[in-house]
Steps between C-alpha positions, in 0.01 A plus 500: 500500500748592218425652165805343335617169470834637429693865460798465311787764580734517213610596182337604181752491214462463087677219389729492198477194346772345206523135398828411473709180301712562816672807742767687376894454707646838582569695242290305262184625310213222395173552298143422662141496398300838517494713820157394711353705725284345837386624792674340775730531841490257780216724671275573256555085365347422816259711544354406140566125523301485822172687369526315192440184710214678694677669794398783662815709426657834521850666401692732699754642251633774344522584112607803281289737290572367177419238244611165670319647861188531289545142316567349866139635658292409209673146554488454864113666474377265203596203744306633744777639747388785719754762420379790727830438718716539147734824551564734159796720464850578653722323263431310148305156500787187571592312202637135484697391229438145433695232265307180409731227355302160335490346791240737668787627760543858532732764634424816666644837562248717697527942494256534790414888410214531692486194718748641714328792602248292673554596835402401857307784495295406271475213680387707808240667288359200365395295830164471440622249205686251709254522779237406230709189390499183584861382388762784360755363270815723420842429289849739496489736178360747731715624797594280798373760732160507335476162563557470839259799569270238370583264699455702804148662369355167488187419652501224812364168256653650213659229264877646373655287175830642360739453185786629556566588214759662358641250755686736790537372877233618680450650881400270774156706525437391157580134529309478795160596333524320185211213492702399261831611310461386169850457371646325179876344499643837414316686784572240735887524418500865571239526820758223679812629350737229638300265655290399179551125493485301226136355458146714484458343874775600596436862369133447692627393851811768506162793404318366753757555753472843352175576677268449266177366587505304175707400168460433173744381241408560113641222279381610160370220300545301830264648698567614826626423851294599785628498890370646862447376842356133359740426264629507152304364189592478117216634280526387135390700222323419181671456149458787254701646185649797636481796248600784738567520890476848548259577787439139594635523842270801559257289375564249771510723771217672468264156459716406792421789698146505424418145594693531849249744554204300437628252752661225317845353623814588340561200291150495371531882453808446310360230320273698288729778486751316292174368274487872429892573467473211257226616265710831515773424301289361233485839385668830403534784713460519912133627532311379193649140532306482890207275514191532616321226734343287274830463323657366805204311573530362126856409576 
């Protein structure tokens, strides 16, 4: 029996948000819109994207004492996230600083503070969390050694779903538990290094190769490739007018991640994950623009 449908081990960052006509060349200054302030990093996007669709979920994370910590727990515990496995103190909450042009596309440049003092041993000192979880989803703006201490404290059944992102390559032991990778184009690129290929099946069959039990390809507002043992499959997406992207590939992973766990097959799991990625770029923001069920279900 597990008491979560999902622990998320990750970041927790505030997110500086300015609209921009378009990004400045070197040396070159530009005007934007007023500064915005969200709660967000990959980790803590997860975490509250997955209870806002009714998942049992809990963070493992760490924050600093100060204003934007405080912002990101009343966030992640308004959605519902159980934040007992959140970690206050040892260096100042991380802070992304985010440029949206019209588009919707954005730009990020990421001080971790705080996420980098997550540890392995606070990984060590929170087992009881990923014994208590069904599937454990992590990303890389916390340390690589963190995360494999993950992988290794998972429990025999446990589900393990990665992003690695900020894209890095990543040790065999890591590759070999992920159920799946979740990469976009850029990730892909840098997790093969050489041997990319061309197409987003290419990208899938050189992964798999990798060791990873399973692979998925984001393709933005093209949905999403999806490959293991049985194959490779194409899943569209739906057509929306996209008004910001930040957060929507958290937003996919964590729907992703929580309907492997309930059973369903990877393409139907990332079917309605990229219904929710989809209605999240509809809005402003990472966390307020997730949706809840019956907004998915309306879709």
């Amino acid at each position: 029996m597990y008491d979560y449908d999902l622990l998320v081990v990750g970041s927790a960052n505030a997110d500086l948000v300015i609209g921009v006509d378009r990004r400045p060349g070197a040396g070159e200054t530009v005007l934007g819109s007023d500064l915005a302030v969200h709660p967000g990093g990959k980790g803590a996007n997860q975490g509250v994207a997955a209870a806002r669709l009714g998942a049992r979920t809990a963070l493992l994370a760490r924050v600093g004492d100060d204003g934007h910590g405080r912002l990101l727990l009343d966030s992640m515990r308004d959605a519902g996230v159980d934040t007992g496995g959140v970690l206050v103190g040892g260096a100042p909450t991380g802070v992304a600083l985010i440029t949206v042009d019209p588009s919707g596309d954005n730009s990020i440049v990421v001080s971790p503070g705080a996420n980098g003092r997550l540890v392995p041993e606070d990984v060590e000192a929170a087992a009881s969390l990923l014994q208590a979880s069904r599937v454990v989803s992590a990303q890389l703006e916390i340390p690589m050694e963190t995360v494999e201490e993950v992988v290794r404290g998972l429990r025999q059944g446990t589900r393990f779903v990665l992003n690695p992102s900020p894209p890095r390559p990543l040790p065999p032991e890591v590759l070999a538990a992920c159920d799946p990778l979740i990469v976009n184009e850029h990730e892909a690129r840098v997790v093969l290094g050489a041997d990319a290929g061309a197409t987003p099946s290419e990208w899938a069959e050189a992964l798999l190769a990798l060791g990873p039990r399973s692979v998925v390809v984001t393709l933005g507002k093209e949905g999403a490739l999806v490959s293991d043992a049985s194959g490779v499959a194409h899943v569209p997406s739906v057509k929306v007018e996209a008004v910001d992207t930040t957060g929507a590939g958290d937003a996919f992973t964590a729907a992703l991640a929580w309907r492997l766990g309930l059973g369903e097959s990877l393409a139907e799991a990332a079917r309605y994950a990229t219904h929710v990625g989809a209605l999240a770029v509809t809005r402003e923001g990472a966390q307020a623009s997730f949706p809840t069920a019956s907004e998915v279900a309306a879709l």
